[in-house]
PyMOL Python script that loads the backbone (N, CA, C, O; Angstrom):
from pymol import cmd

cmd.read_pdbstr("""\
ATOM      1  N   UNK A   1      -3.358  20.903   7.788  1.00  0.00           N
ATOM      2  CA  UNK A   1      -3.344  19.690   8.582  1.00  0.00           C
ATOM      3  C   UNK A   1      -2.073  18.898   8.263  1.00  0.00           C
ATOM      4  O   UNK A   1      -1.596  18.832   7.130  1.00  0.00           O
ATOM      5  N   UNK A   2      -1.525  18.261   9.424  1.00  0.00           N
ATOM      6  CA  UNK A   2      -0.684  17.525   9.180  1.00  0.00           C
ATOM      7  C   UNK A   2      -0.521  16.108   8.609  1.00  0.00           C
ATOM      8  O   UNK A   2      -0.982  15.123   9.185  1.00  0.00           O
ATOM      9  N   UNK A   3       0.231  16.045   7.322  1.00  0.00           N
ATOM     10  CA  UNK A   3      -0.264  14.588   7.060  1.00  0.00           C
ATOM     11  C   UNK A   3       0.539  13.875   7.221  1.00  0.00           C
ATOM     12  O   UNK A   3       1.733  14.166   7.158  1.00  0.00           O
ATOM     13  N   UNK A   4      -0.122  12.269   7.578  1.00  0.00           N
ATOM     14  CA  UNK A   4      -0.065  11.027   8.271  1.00  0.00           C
ATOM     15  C   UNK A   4       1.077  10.258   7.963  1.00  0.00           C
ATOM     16  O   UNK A   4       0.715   9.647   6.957  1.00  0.00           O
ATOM     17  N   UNK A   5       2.644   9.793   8.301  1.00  0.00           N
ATOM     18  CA  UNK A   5       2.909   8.723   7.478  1.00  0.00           C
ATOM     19  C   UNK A   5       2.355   7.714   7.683  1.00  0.00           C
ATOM     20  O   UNK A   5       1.707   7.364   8.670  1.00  0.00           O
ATOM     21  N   UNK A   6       2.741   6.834   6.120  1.00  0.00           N
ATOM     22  CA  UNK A   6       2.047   5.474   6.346  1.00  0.00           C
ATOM     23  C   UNK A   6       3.192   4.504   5.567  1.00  0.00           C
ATOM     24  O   UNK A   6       3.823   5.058   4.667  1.00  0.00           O
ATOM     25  N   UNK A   7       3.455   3.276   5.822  1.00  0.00           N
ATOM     26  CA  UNK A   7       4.547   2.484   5.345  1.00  0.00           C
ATOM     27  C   UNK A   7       3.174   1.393   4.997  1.00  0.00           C
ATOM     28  O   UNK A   7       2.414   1.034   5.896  1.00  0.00           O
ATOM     29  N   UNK A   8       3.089   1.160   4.236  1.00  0.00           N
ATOM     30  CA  UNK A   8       1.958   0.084   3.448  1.00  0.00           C
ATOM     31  C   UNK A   8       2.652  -1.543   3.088  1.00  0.00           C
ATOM     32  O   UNK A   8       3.348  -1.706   2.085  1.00  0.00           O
ATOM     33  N   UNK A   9       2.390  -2.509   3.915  1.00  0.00           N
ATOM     34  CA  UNK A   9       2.900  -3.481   3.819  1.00  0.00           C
ATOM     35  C   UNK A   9       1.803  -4.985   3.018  1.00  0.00           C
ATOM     36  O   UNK A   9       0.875  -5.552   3.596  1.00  0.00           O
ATOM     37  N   UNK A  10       2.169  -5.203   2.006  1.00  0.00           N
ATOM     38  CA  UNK A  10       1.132  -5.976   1.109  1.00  0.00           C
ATOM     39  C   UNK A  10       1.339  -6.739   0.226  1.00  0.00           C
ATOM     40  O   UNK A  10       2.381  -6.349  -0.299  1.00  0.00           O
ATOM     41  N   UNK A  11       1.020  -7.522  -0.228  1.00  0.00           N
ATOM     42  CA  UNK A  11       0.900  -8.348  -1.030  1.00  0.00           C
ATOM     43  C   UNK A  11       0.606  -7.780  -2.667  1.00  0.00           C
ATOM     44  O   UNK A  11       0.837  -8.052  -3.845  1.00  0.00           O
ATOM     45  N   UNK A  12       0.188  -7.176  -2.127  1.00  0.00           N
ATOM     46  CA  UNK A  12      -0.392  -6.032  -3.921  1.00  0.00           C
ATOM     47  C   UNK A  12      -1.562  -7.264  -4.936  1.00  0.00           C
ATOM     48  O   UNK A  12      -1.697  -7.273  -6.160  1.00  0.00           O
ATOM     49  N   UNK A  13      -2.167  -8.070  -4.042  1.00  0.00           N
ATOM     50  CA  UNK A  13      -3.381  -8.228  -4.651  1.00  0.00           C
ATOM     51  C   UNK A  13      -4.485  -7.128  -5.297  1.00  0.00           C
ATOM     52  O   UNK A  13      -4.412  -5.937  -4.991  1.00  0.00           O
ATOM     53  N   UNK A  14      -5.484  -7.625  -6.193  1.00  0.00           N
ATOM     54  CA  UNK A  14      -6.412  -6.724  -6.796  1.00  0.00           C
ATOM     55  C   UNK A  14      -7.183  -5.325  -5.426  1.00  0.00           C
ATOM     56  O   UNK A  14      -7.475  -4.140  -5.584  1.00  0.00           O
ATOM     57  N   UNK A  15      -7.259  -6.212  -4.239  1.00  0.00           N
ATOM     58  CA  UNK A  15      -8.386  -5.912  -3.106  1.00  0.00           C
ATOM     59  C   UNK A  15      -6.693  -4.280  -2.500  1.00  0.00           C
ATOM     60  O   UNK A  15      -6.906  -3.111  -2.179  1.00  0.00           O
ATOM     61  N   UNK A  16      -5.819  -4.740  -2.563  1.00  0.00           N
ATOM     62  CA  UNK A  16      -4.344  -4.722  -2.258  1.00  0.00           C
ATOM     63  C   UNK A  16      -4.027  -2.664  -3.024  1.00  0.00           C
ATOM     64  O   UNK A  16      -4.040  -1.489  -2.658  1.00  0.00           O
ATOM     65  N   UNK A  17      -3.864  -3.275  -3.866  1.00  0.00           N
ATOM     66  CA  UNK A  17      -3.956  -2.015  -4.748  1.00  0.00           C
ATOM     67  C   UNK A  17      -5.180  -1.290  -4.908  1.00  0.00           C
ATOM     68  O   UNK A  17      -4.783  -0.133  -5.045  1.00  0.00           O
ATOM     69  N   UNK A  18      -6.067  -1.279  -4.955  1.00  0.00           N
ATOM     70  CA  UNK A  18      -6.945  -0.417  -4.642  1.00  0.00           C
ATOM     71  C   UNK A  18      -6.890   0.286  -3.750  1.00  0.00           C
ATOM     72  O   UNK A  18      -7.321   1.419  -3.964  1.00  0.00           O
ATOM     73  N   UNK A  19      -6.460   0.047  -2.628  1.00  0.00           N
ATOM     74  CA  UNK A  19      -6.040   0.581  -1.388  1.00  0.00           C
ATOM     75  C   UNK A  19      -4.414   1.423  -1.515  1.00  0.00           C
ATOM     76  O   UNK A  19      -4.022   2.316  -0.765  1.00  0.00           O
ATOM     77  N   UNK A  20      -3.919   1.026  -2.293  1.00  0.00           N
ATOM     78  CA  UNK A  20      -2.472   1.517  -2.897  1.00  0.00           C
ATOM     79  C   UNK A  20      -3.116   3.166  -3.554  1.00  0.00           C
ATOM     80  O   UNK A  20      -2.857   4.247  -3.025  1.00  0.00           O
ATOM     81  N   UNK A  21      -3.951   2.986  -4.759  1.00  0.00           N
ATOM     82  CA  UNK A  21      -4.481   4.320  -5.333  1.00  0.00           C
ATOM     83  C   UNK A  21      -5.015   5.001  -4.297  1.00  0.00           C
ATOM     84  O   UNK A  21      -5.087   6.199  -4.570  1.00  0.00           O
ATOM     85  N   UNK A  22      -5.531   4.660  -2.927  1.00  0.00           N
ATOM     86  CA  UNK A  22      -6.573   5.778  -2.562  1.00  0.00           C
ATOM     87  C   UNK A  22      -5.655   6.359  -1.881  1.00  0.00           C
ATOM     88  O   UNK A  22      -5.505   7.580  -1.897  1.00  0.00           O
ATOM     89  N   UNK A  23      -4.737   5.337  -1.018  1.00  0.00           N
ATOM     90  CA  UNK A  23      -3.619   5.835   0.083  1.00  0.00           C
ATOM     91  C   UNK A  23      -2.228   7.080  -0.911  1.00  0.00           C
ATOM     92  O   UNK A  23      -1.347   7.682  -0.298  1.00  0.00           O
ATOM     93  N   UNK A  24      -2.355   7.132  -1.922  1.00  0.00           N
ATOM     94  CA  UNK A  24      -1.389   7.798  -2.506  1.00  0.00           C
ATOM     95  C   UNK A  24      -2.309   9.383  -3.090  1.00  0.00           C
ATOM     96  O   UNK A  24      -1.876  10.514  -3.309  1.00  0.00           O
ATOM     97  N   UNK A  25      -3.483   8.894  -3.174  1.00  0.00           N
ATOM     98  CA  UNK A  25      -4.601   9.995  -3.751  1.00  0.00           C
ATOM     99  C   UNK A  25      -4.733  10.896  -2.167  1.00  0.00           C
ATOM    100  O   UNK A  25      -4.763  12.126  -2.210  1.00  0.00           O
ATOM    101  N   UNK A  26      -4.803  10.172  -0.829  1.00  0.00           N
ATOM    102  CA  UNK A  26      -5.580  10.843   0.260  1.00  0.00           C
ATOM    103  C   UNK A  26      -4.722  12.234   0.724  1.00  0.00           C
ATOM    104  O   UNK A  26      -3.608  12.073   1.222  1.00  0.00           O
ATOM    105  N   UNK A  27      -5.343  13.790   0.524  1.00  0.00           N
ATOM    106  CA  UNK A  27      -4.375  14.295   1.201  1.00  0.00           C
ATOM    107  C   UNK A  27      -3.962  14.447   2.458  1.00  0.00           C
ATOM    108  O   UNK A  27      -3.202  15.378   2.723  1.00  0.00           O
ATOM    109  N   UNK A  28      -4.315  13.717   3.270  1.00  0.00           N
ATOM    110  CA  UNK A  28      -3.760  13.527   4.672  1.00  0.00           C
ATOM    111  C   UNK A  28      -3.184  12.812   4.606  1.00  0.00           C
ATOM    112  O   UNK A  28      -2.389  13.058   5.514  1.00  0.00           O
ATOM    113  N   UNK A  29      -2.714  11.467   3.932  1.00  0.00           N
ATOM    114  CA  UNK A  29      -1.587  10.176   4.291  1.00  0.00           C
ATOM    115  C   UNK A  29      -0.199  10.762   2.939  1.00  0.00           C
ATOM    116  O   UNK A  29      -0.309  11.185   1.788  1.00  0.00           O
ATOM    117  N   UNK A  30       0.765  10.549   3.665  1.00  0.00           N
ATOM    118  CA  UNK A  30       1.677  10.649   2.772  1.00  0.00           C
ATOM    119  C   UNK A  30       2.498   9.299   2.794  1.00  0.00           C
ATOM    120  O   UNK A  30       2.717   8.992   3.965  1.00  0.00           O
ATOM    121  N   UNK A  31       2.808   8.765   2.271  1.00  0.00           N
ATOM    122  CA  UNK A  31       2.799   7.118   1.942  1.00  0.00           C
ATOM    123  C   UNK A  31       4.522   7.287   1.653  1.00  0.00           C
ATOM    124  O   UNK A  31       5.029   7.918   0.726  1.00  0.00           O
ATOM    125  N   UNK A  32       5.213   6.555   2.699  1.00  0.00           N
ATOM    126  CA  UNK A  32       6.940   6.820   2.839  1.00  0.00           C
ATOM    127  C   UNK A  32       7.587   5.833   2.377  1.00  0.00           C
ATOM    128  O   UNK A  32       8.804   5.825   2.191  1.00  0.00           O
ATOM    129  N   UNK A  33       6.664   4.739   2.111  1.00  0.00           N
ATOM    130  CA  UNK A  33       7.189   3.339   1.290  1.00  0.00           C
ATOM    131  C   UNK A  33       6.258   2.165   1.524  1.00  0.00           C
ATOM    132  O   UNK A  33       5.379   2.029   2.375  1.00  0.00           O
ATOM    133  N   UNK A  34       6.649   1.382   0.597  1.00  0.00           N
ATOM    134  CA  UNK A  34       5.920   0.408   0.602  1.00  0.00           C
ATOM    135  C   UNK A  34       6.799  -1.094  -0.001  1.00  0.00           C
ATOM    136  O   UNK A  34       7.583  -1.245  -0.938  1.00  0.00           O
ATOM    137  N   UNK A  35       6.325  -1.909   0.868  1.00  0.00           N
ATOM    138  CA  UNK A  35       6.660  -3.530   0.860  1.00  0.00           C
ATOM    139  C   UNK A  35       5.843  -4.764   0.737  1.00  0.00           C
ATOM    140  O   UNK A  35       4.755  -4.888   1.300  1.00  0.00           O
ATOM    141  N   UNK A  36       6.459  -5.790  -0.106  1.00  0.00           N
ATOM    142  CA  UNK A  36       5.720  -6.413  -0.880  1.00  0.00           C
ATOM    143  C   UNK A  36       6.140  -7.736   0.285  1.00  0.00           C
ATOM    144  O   UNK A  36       7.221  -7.810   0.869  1.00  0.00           O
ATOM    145  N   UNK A  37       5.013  -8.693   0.426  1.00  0.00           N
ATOM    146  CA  UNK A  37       5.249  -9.896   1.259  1.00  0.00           C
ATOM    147  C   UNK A  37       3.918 -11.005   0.341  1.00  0.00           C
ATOM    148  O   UNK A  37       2.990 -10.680  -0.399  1.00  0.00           O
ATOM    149  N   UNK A  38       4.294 -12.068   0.725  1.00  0.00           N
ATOM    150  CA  UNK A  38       3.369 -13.410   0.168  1.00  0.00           C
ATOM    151  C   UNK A  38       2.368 -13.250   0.861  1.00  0.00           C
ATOM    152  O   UNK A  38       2.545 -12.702   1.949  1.00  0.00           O
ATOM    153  N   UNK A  39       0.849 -13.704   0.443  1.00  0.00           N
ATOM    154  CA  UNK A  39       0.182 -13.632   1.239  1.00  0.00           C
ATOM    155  C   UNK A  39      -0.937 -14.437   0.085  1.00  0.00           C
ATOM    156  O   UNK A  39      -1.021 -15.634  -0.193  1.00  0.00           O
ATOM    157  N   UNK A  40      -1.776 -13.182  -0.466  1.00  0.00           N
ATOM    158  CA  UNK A  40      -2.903 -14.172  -1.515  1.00  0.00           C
ATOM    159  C   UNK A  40      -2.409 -14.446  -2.625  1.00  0.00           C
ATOM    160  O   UNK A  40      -2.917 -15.296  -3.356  1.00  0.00           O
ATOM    161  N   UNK A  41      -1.106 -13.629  -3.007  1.00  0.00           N
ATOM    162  CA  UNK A  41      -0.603 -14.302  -4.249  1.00  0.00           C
ATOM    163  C   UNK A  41       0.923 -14.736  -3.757  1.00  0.00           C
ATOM    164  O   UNK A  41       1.290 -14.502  -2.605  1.00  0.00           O
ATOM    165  N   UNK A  42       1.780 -15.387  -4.728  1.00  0.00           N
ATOM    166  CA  UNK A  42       3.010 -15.743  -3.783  1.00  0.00           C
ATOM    167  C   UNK A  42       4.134 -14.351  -4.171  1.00  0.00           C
ATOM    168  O   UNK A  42       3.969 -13.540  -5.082  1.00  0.00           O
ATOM    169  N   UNK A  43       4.942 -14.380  -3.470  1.00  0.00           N
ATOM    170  CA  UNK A  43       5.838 -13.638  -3.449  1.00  0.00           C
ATOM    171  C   UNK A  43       6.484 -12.636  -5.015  1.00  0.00           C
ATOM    172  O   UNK A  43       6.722 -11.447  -5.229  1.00  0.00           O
ATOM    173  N   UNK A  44       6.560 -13.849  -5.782  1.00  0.00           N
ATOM    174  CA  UNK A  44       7.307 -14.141  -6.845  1.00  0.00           C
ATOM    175  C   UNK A  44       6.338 -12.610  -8.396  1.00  0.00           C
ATOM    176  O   UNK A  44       6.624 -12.040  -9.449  1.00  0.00           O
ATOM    177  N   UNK A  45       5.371 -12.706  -7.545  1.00  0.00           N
ATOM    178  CA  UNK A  45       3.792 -12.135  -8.443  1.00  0.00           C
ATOM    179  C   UNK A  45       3.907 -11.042  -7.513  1.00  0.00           C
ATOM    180  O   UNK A  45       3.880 -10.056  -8.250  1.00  0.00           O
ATOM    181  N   UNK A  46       4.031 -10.592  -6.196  1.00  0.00           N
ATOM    182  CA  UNK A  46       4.112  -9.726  -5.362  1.00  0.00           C
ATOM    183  C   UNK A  46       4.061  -7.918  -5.881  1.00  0.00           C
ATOM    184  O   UNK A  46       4.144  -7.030  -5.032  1.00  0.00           O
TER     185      UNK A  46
END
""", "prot")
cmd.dss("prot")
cmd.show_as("cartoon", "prot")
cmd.util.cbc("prot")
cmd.orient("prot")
């Protein structure tokens, strides 16, 4: 099967990263990068 890209755009809260481990664990998504933006925590903590 062909797997999925995905560009993961987040904040990297607790709820944030959890979703970070599964998306890097899944073998169908292959995860091409990822970016950090403010949101529940500020930027700076990102």
């Amino acid at each position: 099967m062909t797997r999925r890209p995905f560009f993961i755009d987040t904040d990297t809260a607790s709820d944030d990263a959890v979703a970070l481990v599964m998306a890097f664990r899944h073998p169908d998504v292959d995860v091409v990068g990822v970016g950090v933006v403010a949101g529940n925590v500020p930027l700076d903590m990102a």
